[in-house]
C-alpha positions as CSV (number, residue, x, y, z in Angstrom):
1,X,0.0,0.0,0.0
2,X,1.9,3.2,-1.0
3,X,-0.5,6.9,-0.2
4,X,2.0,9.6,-0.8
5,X,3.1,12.5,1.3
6,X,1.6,14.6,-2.0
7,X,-1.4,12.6,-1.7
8,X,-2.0,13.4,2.0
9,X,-0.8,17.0,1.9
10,X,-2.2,18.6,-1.3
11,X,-2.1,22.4,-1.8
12,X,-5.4,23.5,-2.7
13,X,-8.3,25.9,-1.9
14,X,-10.8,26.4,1.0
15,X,-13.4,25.5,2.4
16,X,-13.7,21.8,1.9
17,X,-11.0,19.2,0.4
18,X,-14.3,17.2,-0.1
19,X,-16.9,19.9,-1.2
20,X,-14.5,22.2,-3.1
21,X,-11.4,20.9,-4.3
22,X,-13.0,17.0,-4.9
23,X,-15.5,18.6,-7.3
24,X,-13.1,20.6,-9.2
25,X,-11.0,17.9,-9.1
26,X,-13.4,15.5,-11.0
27,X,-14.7,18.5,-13.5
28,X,-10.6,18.5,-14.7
29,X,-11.1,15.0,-15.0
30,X,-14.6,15.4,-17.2
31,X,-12.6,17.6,-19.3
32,X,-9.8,15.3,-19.8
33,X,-12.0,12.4,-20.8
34,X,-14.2,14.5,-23.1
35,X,-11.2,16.3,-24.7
36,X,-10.1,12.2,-25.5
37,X,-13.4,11.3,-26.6
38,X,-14.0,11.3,-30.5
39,X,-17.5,13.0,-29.8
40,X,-18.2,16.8,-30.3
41,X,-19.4,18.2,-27.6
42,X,-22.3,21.3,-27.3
43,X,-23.2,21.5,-23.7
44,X,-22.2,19.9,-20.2
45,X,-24.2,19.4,-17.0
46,X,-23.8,18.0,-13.4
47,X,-26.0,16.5,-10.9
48,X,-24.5,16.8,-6.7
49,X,-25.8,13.8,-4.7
50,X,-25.2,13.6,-0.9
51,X,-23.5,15.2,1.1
52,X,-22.6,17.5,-2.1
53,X,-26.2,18.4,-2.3
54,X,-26.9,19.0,1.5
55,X,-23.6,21.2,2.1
56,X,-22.9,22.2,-1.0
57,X,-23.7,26.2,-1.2
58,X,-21.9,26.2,2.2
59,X,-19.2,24.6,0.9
60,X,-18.6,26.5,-2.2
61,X,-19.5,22.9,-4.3
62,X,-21.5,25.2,-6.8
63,X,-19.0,27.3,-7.4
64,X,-16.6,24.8,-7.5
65,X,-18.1,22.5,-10.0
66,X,-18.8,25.4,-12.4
67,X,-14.9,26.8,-12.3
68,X,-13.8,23.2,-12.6
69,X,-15.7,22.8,-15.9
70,X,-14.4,25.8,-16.8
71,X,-11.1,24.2,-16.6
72,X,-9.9,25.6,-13.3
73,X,-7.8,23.3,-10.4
74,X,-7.1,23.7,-7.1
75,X,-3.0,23.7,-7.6
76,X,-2.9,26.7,-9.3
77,X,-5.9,28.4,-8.5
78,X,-6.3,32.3,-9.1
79,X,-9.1,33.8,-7.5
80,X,-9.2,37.1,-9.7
81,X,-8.9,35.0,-12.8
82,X,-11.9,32.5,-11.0
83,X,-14.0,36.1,-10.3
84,X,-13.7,36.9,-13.7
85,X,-14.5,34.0,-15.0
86,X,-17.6,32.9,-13.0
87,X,-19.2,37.0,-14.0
88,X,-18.6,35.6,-18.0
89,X,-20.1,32.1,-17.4
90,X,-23.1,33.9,-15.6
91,X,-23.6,36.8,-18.3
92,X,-23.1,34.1,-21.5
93,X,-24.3,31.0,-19.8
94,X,-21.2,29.0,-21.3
95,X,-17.9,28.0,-20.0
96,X,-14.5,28.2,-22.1
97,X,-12.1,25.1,-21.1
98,X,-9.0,25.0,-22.6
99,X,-8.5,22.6,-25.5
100,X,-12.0,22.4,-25.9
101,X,-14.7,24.5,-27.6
102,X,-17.2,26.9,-25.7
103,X,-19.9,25.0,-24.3
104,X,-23.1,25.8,-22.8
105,X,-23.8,25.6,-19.0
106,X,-26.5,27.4,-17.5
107,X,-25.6,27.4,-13.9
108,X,-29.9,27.3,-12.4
109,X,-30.8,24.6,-15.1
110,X,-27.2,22.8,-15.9
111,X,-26.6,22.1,-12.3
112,X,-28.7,20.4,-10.4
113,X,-29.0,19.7,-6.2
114,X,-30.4,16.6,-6.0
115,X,-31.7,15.6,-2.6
116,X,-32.6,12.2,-2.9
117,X,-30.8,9.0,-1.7
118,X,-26.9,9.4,-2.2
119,X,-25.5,7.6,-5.1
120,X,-24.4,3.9,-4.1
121,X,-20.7,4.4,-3.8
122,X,-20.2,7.1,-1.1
123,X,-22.2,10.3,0.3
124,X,-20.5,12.6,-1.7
125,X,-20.9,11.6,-5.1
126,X,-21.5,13.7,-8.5
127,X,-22.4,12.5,-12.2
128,X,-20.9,14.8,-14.7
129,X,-22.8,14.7,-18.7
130,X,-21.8,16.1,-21.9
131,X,-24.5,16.6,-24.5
132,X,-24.4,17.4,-28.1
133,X,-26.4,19.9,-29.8
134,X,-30.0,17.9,-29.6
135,X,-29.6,17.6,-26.0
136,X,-28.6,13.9,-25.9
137,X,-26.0,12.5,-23.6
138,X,-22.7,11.6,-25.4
139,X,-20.4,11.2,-22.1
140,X,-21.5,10.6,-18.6
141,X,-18.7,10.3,-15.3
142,X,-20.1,9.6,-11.9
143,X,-17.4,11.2,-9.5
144,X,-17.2,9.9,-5.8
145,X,-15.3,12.6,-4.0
146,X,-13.7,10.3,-0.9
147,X,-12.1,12.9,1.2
148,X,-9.0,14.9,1.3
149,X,-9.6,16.0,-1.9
150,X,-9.4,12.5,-3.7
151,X,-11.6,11.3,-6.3
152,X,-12.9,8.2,-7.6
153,X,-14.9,7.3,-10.4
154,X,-17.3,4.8,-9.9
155,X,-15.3,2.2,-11.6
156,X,-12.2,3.4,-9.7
157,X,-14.0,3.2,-6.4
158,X,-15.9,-0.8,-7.1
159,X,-12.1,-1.9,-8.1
160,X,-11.4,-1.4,-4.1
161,X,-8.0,-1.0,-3.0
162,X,-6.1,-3.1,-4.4
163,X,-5.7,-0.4,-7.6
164,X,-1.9,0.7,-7.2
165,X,-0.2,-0.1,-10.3
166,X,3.4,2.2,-9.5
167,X,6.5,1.2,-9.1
168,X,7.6,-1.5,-6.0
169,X,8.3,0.3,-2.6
170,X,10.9,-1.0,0.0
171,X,8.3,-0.6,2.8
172,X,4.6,-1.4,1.9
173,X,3.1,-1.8,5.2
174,X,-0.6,-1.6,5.0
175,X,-1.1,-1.6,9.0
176,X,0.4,-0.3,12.2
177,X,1.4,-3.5,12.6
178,X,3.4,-4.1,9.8
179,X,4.6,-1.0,10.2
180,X,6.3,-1.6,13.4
181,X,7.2,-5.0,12.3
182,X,9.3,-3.7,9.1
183,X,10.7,-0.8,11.5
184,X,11.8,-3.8,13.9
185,X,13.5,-5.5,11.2
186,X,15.2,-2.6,8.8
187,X,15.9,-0.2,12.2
188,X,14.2,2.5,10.6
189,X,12.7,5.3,12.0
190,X,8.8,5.7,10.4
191,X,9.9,8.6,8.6
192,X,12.7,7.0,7.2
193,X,10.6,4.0,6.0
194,X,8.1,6.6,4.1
195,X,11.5,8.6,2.8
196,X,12.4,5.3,1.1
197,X,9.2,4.3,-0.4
198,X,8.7,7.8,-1.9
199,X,11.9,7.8,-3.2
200,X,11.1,4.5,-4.9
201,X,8.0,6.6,-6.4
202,X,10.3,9.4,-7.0
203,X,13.4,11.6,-6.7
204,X,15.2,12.6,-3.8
205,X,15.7,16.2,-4.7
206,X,11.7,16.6,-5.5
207,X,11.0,14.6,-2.6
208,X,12.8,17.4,-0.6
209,X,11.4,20.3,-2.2
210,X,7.9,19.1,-2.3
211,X,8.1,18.5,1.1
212,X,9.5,22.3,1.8
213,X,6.8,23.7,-0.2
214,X,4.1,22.0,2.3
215,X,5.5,23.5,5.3
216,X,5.9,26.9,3.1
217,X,2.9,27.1,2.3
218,X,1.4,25.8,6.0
219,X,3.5,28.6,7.3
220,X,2.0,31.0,5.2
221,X,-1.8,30.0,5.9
222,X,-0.6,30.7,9.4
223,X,0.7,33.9,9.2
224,X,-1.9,35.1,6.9
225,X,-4.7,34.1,9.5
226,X,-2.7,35.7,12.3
227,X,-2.9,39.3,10.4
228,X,-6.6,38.9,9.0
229,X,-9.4,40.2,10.7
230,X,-13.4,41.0,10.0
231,X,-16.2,38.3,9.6
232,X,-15.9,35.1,7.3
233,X,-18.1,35.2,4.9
234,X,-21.2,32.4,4.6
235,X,-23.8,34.5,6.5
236,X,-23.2,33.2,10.0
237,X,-21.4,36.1,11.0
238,X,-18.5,34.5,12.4
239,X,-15.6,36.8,13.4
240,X,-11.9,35.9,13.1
241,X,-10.7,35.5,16.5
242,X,-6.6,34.4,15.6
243,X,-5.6,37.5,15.3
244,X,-7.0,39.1,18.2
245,X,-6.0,36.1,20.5
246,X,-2.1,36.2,19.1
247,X,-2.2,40.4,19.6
248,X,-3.8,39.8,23.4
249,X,-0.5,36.4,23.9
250,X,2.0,38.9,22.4
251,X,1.2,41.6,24.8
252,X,0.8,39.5,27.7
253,X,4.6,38.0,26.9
254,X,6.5,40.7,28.8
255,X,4.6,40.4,31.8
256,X,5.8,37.0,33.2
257,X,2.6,36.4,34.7
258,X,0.9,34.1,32.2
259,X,-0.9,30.2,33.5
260,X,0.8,27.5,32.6
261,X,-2.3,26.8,30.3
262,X,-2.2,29.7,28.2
263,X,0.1,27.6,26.1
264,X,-3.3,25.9,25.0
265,X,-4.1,29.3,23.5
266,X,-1.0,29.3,21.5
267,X,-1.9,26.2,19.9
268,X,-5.7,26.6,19.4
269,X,-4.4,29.9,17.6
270,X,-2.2,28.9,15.3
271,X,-4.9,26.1,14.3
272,X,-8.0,28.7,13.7
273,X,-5.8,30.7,11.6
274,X,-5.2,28.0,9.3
275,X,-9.2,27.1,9.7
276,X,-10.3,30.8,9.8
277,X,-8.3,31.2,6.1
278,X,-9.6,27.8,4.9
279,X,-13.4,29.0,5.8
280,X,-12.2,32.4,3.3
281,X,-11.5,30.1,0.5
282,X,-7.6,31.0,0.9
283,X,-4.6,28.5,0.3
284,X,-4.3,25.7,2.6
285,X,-2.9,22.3,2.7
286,X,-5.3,19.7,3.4
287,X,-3.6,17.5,6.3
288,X,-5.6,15.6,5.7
289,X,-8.5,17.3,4.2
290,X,-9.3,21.3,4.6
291,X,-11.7,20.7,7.4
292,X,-8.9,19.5,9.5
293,X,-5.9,21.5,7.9
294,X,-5.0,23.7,10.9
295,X,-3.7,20.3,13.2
296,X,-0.4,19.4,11.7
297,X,0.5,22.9,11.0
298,X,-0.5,24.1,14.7
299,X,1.5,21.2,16.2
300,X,4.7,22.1,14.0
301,X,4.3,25.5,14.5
302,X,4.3,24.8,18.7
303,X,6.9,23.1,18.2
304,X,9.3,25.0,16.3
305,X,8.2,28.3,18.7
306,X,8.0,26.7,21.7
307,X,9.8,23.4,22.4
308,X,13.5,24.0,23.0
309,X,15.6,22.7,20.6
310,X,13.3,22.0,17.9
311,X,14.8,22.6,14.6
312,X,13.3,23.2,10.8
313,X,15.4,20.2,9.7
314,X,13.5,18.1,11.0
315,X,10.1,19.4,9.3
316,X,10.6,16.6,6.9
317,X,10.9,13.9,9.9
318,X,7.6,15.5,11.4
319,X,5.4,15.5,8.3
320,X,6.6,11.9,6.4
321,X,5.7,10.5,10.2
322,X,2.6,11.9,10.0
323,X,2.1,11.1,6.4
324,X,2.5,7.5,6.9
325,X,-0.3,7.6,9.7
326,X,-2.6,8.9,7.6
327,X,-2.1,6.9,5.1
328,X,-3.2,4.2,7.2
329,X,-6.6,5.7,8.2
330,X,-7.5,6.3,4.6
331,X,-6.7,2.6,3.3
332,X,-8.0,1.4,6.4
333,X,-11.1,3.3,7.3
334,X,-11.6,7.0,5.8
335,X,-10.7,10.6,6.2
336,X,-14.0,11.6,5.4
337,X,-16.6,13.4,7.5
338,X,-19.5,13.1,4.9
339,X,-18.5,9.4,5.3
340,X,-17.9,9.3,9.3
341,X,-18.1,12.2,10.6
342,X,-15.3,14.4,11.8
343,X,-13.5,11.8,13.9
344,X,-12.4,10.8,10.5
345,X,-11.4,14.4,9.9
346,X,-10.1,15.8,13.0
347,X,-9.3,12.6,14.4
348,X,-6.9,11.4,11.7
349,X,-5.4,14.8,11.6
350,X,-4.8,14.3,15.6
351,X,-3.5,11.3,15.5
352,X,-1.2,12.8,12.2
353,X,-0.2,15.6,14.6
354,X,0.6,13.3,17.4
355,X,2.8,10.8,15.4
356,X,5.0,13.4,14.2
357,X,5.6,15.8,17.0
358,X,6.4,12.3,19.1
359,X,9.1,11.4,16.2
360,X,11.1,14.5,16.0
361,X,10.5,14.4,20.0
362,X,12.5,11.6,19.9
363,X,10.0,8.6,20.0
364,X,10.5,5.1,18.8
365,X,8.2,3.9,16.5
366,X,6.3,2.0,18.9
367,X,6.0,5.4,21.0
368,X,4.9,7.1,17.7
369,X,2.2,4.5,17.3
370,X,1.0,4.3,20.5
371,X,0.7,8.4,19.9
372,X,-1.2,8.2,17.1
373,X,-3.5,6.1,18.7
374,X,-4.4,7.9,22.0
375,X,-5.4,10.9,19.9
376,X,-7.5,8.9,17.4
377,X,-9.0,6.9,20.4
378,X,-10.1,10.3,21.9
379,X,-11.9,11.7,18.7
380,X,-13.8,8.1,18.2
381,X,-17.6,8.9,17.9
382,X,-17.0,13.0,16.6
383,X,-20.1,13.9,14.3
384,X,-19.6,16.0,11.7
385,X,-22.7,18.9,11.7
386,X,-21.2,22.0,10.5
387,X,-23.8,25.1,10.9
388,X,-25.3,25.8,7.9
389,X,-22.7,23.3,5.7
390,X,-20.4,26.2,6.4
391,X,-16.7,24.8,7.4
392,X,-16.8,27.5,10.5
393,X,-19.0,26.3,13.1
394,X,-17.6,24.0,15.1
395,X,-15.2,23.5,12.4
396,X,-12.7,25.9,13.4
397,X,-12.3,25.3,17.0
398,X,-12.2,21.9,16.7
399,X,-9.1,22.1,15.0
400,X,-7.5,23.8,18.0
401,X,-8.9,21.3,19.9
402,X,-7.7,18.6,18.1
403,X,-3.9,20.5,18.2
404,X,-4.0,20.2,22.0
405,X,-4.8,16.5,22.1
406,X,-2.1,15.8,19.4
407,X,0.3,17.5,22.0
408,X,-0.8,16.0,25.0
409,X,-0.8,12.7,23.2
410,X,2.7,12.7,22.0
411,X,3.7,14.0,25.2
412,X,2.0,11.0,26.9
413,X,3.9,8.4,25.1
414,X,6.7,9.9,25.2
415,X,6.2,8.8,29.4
416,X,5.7,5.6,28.5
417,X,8.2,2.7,26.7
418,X,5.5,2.5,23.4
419,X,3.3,-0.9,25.1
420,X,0.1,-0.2,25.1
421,X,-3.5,-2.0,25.4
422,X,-5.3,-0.5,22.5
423,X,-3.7,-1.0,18.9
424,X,-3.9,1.6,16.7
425,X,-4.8,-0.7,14.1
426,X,-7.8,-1.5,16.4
427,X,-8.6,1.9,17.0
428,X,-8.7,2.7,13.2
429,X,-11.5,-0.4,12.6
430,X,-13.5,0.9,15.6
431,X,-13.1,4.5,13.9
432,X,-14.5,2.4,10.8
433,X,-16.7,0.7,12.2
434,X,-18.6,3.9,14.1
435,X,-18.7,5.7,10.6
436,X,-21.1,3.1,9.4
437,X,-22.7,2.8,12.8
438,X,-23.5,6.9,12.7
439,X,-26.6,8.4,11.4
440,X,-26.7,10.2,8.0
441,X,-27.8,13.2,10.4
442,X,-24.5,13.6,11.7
443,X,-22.2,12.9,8.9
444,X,-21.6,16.4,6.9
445,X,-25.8,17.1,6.0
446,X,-26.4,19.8,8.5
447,X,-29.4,17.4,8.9
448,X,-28.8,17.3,12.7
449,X,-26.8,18.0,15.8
450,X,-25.7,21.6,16.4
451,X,-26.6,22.1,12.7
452,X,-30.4,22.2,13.4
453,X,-30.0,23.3,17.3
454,X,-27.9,26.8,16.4
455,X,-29.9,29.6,14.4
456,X,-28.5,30.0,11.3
457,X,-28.1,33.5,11.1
C-alpha cells in the first residue's frame, strides 16, 4: 500500500477538500476524458448527490463544480482570474475550457441539487454529462469525492483497493502492525521507511522540495490568518478571533505572569488561523483534508516556537511520520466526515499531529504509534454537523482542539516505553466501524446535531 506525502498534503483551496477541491478535481477530469473522446461536444451538465447536495452552497460545491468545468484546479488556482471567469459564465451562460470549444452551461438549469438518496458508492458523489447539440447525452462520469480531496470514479471506487499499479516500494506496510514489524527489522525510524518508499516513487531532490513547499505554504496560511481580521463570509457572521487572540498572547509575553495553560491558546491559535483562512476560501494544505488542515500545521508550529531545541530540519521527519499515519486511516477506514463524521477528519489529523511531533521528540516507533493512537482513540464517535454546511461552526475550534490532544498525546507516550492495550490498528477499525454505525444526520448534512440546534443567522 503506497499513499504519498503529496497525496496526504495537497495544496489547494478552501473550504472543503471534499466539497470544493474534490469537485473541481473530477470536473478537470470530465474535461480530460471529453477532450479524449472522438465526440463533439455542445453543452455539459452536473448533478450533486449527498453530502454535495446538503452542504454544497456552504461549501462552495456550486462554485466549484462550475470553475472546474471551466477548466480551473485547485494547484494553481487564481481567485481574480476565477471572479472573472464565474461573471462571464453567468452573463453568456457558457464555459471556455482550454483545448476544448465553448460549451453551454446554464448554472440554475445545468446544475442540479439533487436531494434524494446518495449515489451507491459514497455520500458525496457527482455524475458529470456532456451533451451534443439535440440535447442527448454523449459522455456521462459519476465522480465519488472520498475525502482529502481524492476522487474516484465509480469504476475506480468498485475496483477497491487493491488499484496501485506504480512502481515497488521497499516498505509497503498496509497496517500499524506491519509497520512496526518492518521498522523492527530494517531499524528504521517511520519517517525514514516513508522517505524510502517515496523515493522509490520518486526523486530525492523533489521529494525534498515538495516536502518544503508544504511546510511553506502551512507557514504562510498561518501567518496570513494571524494578520486577517473582519467576519468570514457564509452569513453566519462568524468573526476571526486568531488574530486578536495572538495580539492579546504577544502583549501578555513581557509580563511574566501568564498560567501554565495559556500555552493551549497558543496552539488553538495557530490552528484557527489556518481554519479561519480555509473558511475564506484561501490557500491551505489539506492534512488531511481542509476541514482538518490547521492540526499538523499548529503542532509544528508549537513546536518549532515553543519546544526548546526543535529545529526546521526536522520538518521533513515531522510530516513523512505523519504522512505514513494517515495513510493508514484512509486505506483502512476514511478521512471523510461526509463518510464518518469528523473523527475521520479531525481525528486522523490528531492522530497525524501526534505521530509526528512524538518522532522529532525523539519517539521510537512503537512510541509514535502508540501516539497516534491515544489521539485517534479520543476523537472516536466525533459527528460531523457544520452550521449551515459552512466549514466555520464548530469546524474551526475543533481544529484547536484537536492540536491540544495531538500534543498532550505525543507528550503521553513519550512517558511511557510504546506498550500499550489499544492498537492503533484496532482503533482505526473501531473509527470504521462507528462511521457506518452513525446516522446520515451527523455525517456532513447539517441534517442534525448543532446544525439544526444553532440559528443559522
Amino acid at each position: 500500500m503506497f499513499l504519498s506525502v503529496f497525496e496526504m498534503f495537497k495544496v489547494g483551496i478552501g473550504p472543503s477538500s471534499s466539497h470544493t477541491m474534490g469537485p473541481m478535481v473530477a470536473a478537470a477530469r470530465f474535461l480530460d476524458a471529453l477532450r479524449a473522446a472522438p465526440f463533439h461536444a455542445h453543452g455539459l451538465k452536473a448533478t450533486l448527490h449527498g453530502s454535495l447536495a446538503f452542504t454544497g452552497v456552504g461549501h462552495a460545491t456550486d462554485r466549484a463544480t462550475v470553475l472546474g468545468l471551466a477548466g480551473f484546479v485547485p494547484e494553481t488556482y487564481d481567485h481574480a482570474k476565477a471572479e472573472a471567469a464565474l461573471a462571464r459564465i453567468r452573463e453568456t451562460g457558457r464555459v471556455a475550457p482550454p483545448g476544448l470549444p465553448e460549451l453551454v452551461f446554464d448554472l440554475k438549469r445545468d446544475l442540479v441539487f439533487d436531494f434524494g438518496p446518495n449515489l451507491p458508492g459514497h455520500a458525496n458523489g457527482m455524475v458529470i454529462r456532456a451533451t451534443d447539440a439535440q440535447g442527448d447525452v454523449i459522455l456521462q462520469e459519476t465522480y465519488y469525492s472520498v475525502g482529502g480531496g481524492f476522487v474516484l470514479t465509480a469504476a475506480e471506487l468498485a475496483a477497491g483497493k487493491a488499484t496501485d499499479q506504480g512502481a515497488p516500494i521497499p516498505y509497503p506496510f498496509k497496517s500499524a502492525a506491519e509497520m512496526l514489524e518492518m521498522a523492527r527489522k530494517s531499524d528504521l525510524s517511520i519517517a525514514g521507511m516513508k522517505r524510502a518508499n517515496e523515493v522509490a516513487r520518486g526523486t530525492a531532490d523533489g521529494l525534498e522540495k515538495g516536502v518544503a513547499r508544504i511546510w511553506e505554504v502551512m507557514e504562510n496560511c498561518i501567518d496570513r490568518g494571524l494578520a486577517a481580521s473582519g467576519e468570514l463570509p457564509g452569513g453566519l457572521r462568524v468573526k476571526r478571533r486568531a488574530k486578536d487572540i495572538h495580539d492579546q498572547l504577544l502583549a501578555e509575553r513581557g509580563r511574566n505572569q501568564s498560567a501554565p495553560h495559556t500555552i493551549n491558546d497558543w496552539m488553538s491559535m495557530y490552528a484557527m488561523a489556518v481554519n479561519e483562512e480555509n473558511a475564506a476560501g484561501g490557500q491551505v494544505v489539506t492534512a488531511p483534508t481542509n476541514g482538518a488542515a490547521g492540526v499538523v500545521p499548529a503542532a509544528i508550529r508549537y513546536w518549532l516556537d515553543h519546544v526548546p531545541g526543535a529545529s526546521r530540519r526536522n520538518i521533513p521527519e515531522f510530516l513523512l511520520t505523519a504522512a505514513a499515519i494517515g495513510g493508514l486511516v484512509k486505506y483502512n477506514a476514511s478521512i471523510s466526515g461526509a463518510e464518518a463524521g469528523c473523527q475521520a477528519e479531525v481525528g486522523s489529523a490528531s492522530a497525524m499531529a501526534a505521530a509526528g511531533l512524538c518522532a522529532v521528540l525523539g519517539g521510537t516507533p512503537e512510541q509514535v504509534e502508540n501516539a497516534a493512537e491515544i489521539a485517534l482513540e479520543h476523537h472516536l464517535g466525533m459527528t460531523c454537523d457544520p452550521v449551515k454546511g459552512l466549514v466555520q461552526v464548530p469546524c474551526i475550534e475543533r481544529n484547536g482542539l484537536g492540536a491540544i490532544k495531538a500534543v498532550s498525546a505525543a507528550s503521553l507516550a513519550l512517558r511511557g516505553d510504546g506498550t500499550h492495550l489499544v492498537p492503533l490498528d484496532a482503533c482505526i477499525e473501531t473509527m470504521r466501524q462507528t462511521g457506518l454505525d452513525m446516522s446520515e444526520k451527523y455525517k456532513e448534512t447539517s441534517l442534525g446535531g448543532l446544525a439544526v440546534n444553532v440559528p443559522n443567522c
